[in-house]
LUMPA-620243 format. One record per residue: x, z, y of N, C-alpha, C in turn; residue in one letter. Coordinates in steps of 0.02 Angstrom, whole numbers, plus 32768, in hexadecimal, padded with zeros to 4 digits. Layout:
// LUMPA-620243
<r><n_px>X</n_px><n_pz>Z</n_pz><n_py>Y</n_py><ca_px>X</ca_px><ca_pz>Z</ca_pz><ca_py>Y</ca_py><c_px>X</c_px><c_pz>Z</c_pz><c_py>Y</c_py><code>A</code></r>
...
// end
This chain:
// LUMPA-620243
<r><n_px>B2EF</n_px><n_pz>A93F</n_pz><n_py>6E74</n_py><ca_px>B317</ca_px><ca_pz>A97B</ca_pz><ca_py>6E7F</ca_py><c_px>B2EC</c_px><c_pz>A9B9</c_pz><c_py>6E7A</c_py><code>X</code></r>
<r><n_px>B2B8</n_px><n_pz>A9C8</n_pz><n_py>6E8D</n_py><ca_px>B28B</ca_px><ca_pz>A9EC</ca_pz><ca_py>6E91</ca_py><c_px>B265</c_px><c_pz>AA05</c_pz><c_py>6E4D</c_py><code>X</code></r>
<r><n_px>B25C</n_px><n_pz>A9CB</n_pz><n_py>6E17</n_py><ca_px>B247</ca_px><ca_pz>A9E5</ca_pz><ca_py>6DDB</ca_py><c_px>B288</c_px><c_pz>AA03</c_pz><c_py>6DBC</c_py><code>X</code></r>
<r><n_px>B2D9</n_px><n_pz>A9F0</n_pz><n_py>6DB9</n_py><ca_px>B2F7</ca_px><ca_pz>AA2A</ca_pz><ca_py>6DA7</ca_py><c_px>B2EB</c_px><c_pz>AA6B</c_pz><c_py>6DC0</c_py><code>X</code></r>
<r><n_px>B2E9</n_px><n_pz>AA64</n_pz><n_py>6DE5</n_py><ca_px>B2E9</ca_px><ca_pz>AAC1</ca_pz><ca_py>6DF9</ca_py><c_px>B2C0</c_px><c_pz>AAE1</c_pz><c_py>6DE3</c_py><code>X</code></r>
<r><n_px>B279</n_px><n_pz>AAC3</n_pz><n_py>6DCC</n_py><ca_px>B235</ca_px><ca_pz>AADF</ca_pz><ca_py>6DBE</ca_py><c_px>B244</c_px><c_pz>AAE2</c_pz><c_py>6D7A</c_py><code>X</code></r>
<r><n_px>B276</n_px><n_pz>AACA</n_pz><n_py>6D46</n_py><ca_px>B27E</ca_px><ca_pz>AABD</ca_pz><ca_py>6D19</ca_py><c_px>B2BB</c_px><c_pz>AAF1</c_pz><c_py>6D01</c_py><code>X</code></r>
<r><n_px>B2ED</n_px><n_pz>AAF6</n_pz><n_py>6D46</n_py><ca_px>B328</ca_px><ca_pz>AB40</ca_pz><ca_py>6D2D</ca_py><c_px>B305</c_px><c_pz>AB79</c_pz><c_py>6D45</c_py><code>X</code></r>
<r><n_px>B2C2</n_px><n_pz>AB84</n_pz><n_py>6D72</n_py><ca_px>B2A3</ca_px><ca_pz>ABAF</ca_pz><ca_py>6D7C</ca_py><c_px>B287</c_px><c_pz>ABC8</c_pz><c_py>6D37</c_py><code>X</code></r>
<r><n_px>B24D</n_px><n_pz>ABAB</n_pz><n_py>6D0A</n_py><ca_px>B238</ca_px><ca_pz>ABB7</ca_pz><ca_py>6CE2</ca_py><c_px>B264</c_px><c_pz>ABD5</c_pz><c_py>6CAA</c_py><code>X</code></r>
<r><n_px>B29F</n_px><n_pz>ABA8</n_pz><n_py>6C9B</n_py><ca_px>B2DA</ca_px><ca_pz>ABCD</ca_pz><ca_py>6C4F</ca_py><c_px>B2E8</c_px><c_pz>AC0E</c_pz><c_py>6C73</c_py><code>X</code></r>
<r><n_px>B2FA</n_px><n_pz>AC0B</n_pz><n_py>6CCA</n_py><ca_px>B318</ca_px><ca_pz>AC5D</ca_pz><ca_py>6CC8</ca_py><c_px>B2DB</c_px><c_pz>AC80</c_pz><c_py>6CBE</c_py><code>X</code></r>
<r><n_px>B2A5</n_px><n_pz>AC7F</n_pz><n_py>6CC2</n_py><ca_px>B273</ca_px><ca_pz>ACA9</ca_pz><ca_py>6CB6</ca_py><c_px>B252</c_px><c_pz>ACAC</c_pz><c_py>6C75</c_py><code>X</code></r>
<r><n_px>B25A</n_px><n_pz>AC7A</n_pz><n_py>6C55</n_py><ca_px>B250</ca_px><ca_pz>AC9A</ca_pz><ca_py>6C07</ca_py><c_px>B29E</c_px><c_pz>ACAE</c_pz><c_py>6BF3</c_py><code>X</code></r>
<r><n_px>B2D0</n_px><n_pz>ACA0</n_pz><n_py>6BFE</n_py><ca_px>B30D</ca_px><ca_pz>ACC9</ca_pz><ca_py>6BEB</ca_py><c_px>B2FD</c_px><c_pz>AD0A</c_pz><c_py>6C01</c_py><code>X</code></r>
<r><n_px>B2F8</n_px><n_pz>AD16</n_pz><n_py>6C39</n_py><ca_px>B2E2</ca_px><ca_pz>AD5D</ca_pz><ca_py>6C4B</ca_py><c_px>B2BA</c_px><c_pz>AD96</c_pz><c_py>6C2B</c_py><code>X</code></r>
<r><n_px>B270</n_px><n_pz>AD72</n_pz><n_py>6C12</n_py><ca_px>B242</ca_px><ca_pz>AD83</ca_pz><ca_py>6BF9</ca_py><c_px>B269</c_px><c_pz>AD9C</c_pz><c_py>6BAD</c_py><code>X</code></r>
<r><n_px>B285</n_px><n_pz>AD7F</n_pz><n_py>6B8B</n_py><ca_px>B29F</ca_px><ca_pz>AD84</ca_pz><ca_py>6B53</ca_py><c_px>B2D1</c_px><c_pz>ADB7</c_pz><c_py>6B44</c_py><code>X</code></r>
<r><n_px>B2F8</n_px><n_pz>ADCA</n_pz><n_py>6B8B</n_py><ca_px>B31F</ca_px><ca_pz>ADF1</ca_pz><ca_py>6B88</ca_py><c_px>B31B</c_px><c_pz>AE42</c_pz><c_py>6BA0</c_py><code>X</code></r>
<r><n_px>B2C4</n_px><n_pz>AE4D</n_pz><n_py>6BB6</n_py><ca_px>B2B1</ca_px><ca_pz>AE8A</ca_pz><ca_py>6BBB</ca_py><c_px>B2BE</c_px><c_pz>AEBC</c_pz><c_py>6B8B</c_py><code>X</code></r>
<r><n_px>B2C2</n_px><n_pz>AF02</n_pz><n_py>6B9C</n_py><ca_px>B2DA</ca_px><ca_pz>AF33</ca_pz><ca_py>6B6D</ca_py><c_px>B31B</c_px><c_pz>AF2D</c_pz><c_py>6B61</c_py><code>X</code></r>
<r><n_px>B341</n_px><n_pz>AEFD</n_pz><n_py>6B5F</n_py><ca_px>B38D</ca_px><ca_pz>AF08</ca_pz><ca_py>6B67</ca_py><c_px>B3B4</c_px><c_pz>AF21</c_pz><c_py>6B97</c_py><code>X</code></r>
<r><n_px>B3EA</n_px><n_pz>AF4E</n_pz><n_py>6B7A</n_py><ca_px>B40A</ca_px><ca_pz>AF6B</ca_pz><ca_py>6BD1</ca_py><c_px>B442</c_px><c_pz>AF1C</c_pz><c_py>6BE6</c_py><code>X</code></r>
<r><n_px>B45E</n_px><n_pz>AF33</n_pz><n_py>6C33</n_py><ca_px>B487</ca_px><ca_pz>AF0A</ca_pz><ca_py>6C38</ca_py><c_px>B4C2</c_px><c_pz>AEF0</c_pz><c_py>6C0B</c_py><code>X</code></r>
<r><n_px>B4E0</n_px><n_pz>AF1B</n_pz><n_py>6BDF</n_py><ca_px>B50A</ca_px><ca_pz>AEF0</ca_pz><ca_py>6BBE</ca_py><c_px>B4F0</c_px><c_pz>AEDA</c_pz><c_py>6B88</c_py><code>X</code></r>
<r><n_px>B4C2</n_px><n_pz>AEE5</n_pz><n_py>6B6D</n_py><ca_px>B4A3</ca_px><ca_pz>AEC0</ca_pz><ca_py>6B43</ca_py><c_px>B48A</c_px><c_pz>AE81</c_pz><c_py>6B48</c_py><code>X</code></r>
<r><n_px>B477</n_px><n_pz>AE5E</n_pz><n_py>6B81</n_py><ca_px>B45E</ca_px><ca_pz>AE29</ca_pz><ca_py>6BA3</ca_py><c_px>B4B9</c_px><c_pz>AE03</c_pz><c_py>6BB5</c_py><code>X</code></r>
<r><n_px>B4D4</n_px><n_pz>AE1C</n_pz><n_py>6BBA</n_py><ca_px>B506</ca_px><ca_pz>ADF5</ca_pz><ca_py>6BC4</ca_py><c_px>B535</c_px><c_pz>ADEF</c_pz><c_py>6B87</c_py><code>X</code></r>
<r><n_px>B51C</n_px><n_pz>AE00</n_pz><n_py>6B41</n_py><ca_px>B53C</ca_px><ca_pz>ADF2</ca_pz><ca_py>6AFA</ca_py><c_px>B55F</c_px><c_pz>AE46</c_pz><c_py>6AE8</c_py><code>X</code></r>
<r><n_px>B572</n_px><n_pz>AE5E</n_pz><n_py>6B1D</n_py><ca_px>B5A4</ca_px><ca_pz>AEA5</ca_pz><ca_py>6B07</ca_py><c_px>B592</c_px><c_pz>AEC8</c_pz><c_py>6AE1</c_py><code>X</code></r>
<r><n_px>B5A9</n_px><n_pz>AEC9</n_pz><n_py>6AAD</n_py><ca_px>B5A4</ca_px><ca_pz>AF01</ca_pz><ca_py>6A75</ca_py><c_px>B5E3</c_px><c_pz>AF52</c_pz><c_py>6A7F</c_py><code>X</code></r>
<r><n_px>B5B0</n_px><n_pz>AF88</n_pz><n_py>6A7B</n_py><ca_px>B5DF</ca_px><ca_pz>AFB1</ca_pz><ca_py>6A92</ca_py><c_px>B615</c_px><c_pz>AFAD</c_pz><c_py>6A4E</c_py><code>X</code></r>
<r><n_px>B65C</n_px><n_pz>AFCB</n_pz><n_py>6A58</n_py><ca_px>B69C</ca_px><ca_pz>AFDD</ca_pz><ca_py>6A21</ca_py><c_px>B686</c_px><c_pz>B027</c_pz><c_py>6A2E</c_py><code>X</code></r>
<r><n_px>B68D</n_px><n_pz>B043</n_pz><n_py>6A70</n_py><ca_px>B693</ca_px><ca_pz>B091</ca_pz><ca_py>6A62</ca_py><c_px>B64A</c_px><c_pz>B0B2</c_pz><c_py>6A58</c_py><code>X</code></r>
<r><n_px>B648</n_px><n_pz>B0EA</n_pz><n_py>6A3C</n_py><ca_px>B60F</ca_px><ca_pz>B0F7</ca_pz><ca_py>6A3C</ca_py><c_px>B626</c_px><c_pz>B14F</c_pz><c_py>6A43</c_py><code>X</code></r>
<r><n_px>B5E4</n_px><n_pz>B17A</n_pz><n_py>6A4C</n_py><ca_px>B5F2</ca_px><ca_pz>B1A7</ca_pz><ca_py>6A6E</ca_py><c_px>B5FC</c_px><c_pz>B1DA</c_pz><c_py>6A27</c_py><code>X</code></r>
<r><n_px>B621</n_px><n_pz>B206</n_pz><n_py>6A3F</n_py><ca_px>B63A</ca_px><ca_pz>B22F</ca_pz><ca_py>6A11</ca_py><c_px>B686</c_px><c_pz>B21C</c_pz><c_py>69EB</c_py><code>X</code></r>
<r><n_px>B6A1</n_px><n_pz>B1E1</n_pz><n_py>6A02</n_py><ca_px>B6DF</ca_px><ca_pz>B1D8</ca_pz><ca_py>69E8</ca_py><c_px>B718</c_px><c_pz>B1E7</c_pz><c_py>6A0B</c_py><code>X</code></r>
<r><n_px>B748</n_px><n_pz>B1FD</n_pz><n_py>69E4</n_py><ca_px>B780</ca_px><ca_pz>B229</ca_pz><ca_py>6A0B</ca_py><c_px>B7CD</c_px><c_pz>B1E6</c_pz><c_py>69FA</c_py><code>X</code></r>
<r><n_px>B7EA</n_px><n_pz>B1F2</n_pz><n_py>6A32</n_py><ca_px>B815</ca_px><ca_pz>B1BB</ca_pz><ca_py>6A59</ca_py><c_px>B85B</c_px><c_pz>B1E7</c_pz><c_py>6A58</c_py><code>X</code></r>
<r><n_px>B892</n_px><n_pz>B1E6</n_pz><n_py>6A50</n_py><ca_px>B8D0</ca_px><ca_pz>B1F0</ca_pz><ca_py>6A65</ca_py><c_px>B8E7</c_px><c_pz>B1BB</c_pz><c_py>6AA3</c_py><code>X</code></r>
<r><n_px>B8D8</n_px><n_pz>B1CB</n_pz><n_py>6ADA</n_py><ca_px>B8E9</ca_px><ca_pz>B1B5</ca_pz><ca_py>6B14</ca_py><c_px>B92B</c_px><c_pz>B1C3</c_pz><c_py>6B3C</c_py><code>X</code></r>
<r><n_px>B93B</n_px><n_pz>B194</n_pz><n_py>6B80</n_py><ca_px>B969</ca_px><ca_pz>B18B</ca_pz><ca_py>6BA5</ca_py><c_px>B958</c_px><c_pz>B187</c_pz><c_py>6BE7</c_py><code>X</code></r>
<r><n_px>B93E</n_px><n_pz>B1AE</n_pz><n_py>6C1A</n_py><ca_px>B907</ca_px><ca_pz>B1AA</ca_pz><ca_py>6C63</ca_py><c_px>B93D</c_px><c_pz>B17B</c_pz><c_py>6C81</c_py><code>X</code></r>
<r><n_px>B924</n_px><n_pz>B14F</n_pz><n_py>6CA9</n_py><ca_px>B951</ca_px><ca_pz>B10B</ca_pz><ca_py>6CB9</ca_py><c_px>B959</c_px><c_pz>B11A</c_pz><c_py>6D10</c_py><code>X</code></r>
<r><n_px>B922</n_px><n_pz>B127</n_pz><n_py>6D25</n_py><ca_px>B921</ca_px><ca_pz>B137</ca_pz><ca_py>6D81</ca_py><c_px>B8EA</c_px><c_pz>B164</c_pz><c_py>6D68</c_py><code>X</code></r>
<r><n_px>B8EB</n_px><n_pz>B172</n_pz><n_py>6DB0</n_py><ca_px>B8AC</ca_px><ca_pz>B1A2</ca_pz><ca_py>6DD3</ca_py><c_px>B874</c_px><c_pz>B17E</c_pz><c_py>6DF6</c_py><code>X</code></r>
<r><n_px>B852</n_px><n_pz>B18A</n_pz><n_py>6DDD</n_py><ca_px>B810</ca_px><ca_pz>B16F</ca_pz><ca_py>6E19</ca_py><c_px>B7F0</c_px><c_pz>B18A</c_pz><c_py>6E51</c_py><code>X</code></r>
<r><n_px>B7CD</n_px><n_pz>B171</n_pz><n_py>6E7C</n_py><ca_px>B7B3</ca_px><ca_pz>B19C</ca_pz><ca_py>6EB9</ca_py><c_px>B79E</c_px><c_pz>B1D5</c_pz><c_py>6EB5</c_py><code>X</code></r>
<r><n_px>B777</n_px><n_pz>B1E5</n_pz><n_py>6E7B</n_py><ca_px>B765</ca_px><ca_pz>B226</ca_pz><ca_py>6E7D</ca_py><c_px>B78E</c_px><c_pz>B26C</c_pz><c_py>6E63</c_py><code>X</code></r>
<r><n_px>B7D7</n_px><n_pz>B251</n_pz><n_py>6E4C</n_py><ca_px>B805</ca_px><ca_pz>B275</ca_pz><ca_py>6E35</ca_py><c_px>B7F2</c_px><c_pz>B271</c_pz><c_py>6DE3</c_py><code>X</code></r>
<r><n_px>B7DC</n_px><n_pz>B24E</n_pz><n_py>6DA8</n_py><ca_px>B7E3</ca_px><ca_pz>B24C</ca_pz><ca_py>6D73</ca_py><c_px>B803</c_px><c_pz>B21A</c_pz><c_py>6D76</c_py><code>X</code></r>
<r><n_px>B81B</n_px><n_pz>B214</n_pz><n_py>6D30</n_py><ca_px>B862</ca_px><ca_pz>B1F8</ca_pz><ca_py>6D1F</ca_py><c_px>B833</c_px><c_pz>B1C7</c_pz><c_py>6CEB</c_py><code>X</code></r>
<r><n_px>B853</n_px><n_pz>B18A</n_pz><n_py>6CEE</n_py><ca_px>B839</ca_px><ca_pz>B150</ca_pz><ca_py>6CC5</ca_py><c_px>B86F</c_px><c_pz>B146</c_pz><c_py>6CAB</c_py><code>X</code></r>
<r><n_px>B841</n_px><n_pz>B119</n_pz><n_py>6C64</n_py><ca_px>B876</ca_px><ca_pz>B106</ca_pz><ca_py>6C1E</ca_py><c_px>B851</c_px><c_pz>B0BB</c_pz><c_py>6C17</c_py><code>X</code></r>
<r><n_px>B862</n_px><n_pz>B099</n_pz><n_py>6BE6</n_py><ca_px>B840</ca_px><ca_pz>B062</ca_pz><ca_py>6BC9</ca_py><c_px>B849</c_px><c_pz>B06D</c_pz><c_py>6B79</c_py><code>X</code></r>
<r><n_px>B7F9</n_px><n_pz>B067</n_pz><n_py>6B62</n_py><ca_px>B7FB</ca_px><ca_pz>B07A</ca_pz><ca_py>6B26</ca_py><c_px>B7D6</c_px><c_pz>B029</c_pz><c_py>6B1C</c_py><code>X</code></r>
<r><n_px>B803</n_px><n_pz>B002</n_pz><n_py>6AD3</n_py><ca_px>B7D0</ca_px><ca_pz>AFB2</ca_pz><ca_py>6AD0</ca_py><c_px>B7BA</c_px><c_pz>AF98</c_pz><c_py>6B13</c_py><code>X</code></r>
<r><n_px>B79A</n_px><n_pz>AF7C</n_pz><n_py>6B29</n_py><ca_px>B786</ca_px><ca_pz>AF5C</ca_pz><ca_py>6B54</ca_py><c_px>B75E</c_px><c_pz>AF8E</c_pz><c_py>6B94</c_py><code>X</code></r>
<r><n_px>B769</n_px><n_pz>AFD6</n_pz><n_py>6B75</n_py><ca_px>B74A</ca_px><ca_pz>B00B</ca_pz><ca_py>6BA2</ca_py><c_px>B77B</c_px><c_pz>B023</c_pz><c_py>6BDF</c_py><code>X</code></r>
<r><n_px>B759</n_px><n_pz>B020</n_pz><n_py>6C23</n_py><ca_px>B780</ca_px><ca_pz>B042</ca_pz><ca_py>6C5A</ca_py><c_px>B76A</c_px><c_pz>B09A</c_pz><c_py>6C43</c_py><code>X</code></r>
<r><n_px>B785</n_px><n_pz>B0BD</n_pz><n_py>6C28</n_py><ca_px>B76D</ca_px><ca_pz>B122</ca_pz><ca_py>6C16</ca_py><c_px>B77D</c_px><c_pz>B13D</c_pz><c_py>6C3D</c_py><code>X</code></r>
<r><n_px>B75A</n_px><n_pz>B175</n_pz><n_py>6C71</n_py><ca_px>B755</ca_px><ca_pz>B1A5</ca_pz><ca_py>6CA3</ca_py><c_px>B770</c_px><c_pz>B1CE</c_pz><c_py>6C78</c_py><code>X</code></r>
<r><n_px>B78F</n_px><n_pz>B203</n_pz><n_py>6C88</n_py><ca_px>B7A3</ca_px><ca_pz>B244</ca_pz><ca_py>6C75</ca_py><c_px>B7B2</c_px><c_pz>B277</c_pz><c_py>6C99</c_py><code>X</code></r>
<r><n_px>B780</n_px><n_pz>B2B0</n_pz><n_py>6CB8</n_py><ca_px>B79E</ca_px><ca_pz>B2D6</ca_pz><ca_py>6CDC</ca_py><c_px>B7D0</c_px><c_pz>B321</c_pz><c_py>6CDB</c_py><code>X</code></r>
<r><n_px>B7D7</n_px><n_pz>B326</n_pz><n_py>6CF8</n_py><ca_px>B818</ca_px><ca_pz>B362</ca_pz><ca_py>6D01</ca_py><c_px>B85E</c_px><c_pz>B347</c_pz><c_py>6CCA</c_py><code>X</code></r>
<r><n_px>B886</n_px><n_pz>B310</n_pz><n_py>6CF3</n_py><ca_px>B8A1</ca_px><ca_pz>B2F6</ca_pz><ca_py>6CDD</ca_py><c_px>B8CF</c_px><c_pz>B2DC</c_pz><c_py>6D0E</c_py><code>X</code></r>
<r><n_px>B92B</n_px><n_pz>B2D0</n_pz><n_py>6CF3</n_py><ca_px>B954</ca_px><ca_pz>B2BF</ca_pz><ca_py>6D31</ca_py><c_px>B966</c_px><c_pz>B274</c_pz><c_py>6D1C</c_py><code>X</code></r>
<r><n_px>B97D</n_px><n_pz>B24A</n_pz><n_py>6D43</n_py><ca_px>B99B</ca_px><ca_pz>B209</ca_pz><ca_py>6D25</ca_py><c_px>B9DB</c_px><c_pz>B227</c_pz><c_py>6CEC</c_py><code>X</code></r>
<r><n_px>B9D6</n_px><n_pz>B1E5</n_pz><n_py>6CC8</n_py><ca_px>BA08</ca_px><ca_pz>B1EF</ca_pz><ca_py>6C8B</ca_py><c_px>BA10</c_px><c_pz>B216</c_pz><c_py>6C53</c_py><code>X</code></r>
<r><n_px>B9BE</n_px><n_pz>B24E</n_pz><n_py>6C61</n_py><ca_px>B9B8</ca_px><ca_pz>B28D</ca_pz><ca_py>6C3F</ca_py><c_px>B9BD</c_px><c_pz>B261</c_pz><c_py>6BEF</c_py><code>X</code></r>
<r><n_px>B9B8</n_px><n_pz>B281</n_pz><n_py>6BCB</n_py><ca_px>B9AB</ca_px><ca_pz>B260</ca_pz><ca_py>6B73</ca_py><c_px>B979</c_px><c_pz>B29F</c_pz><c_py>6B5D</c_py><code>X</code></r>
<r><n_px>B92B</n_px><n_pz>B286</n_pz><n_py>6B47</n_py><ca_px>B905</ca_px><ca_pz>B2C9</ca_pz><ca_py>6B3F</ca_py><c_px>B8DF</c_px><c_pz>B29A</c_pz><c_py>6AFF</c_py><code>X</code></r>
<r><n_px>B8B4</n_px><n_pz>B2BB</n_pz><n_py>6ACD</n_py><ca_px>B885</ca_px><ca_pz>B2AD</ca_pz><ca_py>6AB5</ca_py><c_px>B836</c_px><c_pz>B2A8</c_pz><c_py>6ACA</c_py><code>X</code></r>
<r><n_px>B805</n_px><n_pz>B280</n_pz><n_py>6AD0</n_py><ca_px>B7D4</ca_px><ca_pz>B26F</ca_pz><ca_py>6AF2</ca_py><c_px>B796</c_px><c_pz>B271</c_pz><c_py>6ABE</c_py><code>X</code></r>
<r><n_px>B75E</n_px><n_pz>B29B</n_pz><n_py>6ACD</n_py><ca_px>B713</ca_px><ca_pz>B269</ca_pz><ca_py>6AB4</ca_py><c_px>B6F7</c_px><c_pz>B24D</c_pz><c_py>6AE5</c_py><code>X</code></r>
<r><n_px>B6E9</n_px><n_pz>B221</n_pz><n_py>6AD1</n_py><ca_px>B6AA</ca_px><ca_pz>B1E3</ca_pz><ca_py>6ADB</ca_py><c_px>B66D</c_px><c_pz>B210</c_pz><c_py>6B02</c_py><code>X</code></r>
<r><n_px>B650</n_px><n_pz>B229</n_pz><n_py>6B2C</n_py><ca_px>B60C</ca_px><ca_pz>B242</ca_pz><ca_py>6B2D</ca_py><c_px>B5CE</c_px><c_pz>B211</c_pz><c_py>6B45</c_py><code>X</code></r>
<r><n_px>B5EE</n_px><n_pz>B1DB</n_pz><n_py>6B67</n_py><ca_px>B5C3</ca_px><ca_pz>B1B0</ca_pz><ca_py>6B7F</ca_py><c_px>B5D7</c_px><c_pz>B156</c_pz><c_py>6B97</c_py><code>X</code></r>
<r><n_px>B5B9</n_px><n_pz>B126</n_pz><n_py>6B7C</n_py><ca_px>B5C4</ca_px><ca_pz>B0E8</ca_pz><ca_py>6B8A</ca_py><c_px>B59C</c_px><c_pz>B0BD</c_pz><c_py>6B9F</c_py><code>X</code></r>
<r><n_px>B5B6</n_px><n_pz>B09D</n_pz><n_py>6BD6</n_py><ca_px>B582</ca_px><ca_pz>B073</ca_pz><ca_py>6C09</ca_py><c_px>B59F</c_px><c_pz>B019</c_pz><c_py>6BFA</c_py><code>X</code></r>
<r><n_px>B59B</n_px><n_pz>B007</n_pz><n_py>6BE3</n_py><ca_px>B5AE</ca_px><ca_pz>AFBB</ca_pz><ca_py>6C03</ca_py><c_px>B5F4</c_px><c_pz>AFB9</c_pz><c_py>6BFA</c_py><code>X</code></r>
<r><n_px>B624</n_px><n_pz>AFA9</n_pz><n_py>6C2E</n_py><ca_px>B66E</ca_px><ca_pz>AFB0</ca_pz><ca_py>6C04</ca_py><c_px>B683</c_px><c_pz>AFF4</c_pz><c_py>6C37</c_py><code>X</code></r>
<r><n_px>B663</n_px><n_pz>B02C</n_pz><n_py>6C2F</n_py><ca_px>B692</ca_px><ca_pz>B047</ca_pz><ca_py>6C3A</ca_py><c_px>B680</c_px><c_pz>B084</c_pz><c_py>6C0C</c_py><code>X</code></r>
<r><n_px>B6B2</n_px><n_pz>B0C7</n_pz><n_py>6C11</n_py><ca_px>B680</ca_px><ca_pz>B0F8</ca_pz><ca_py>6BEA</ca_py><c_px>B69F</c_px><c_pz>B15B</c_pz><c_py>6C09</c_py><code>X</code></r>
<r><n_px>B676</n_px><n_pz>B17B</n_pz><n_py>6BFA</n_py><ca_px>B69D</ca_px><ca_pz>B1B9</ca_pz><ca_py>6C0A</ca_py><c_px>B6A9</c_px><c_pz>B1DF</c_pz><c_py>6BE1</c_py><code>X</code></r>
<r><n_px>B6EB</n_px><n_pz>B1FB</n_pz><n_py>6BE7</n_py><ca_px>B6F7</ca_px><ca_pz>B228</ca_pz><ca_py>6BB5</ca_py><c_px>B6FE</c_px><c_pz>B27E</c_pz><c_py>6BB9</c_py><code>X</code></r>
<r><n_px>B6EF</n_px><n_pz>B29D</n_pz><n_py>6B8A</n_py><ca_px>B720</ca_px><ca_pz>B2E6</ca_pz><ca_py>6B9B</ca_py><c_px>B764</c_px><c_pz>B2F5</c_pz><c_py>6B7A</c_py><code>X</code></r>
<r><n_px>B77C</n_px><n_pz>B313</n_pz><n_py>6B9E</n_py><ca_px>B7DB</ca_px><ca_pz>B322</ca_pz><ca_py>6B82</ca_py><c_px>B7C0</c_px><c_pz>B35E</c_pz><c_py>6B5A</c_py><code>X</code></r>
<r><n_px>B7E5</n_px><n_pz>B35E</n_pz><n_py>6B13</n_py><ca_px>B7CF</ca_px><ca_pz>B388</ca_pz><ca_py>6AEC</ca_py><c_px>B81C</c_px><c_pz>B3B9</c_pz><c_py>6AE5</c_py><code>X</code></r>
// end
């Protein structure tokens, strides 16, 4: 029992090793769709805690602020993290 572990110890640590310099979604396969500077014809779905209004763009949860539910606005891209991304209302 004991040499497995010393044995899933070692793969996570050369998996690890291998996967330096990658950000988190990269290590977990995600390839971004949005990228920054692209503009969206959107639908803000709710509000979030901080009072911006979220959309889903592809597999993206998009921040958008100064925005009401249900608004319909056009969006850029300015920034993308992992699955989510922020936008400005243009």
């Amino acid at each position: 029992m004991q040499k497995s572990t010393v044995h899933r110890y070692e793969r996570d640590r050369y998996a690890n090793e291998k996967q330096k310099g990658q950000s988190g979604s990269q290590k977990r396969g995600h390839v971004h769709t949005l990228q920054t500077g692209q503009e969206y014809d959107v639908t803000i779905e709710i509000l979030g805690h901080n009072g911006d209004g979220l959309c889903h763009v592809d597999d993206y949860t998009v921040f958008v602020p100064n925005t009401e539910k249900g608004e319909k606005v056009r969006i850029r891209i300015k920034k993308v993290k992992d699955t989510i991304a922020f936008a400005d209302r243009l």
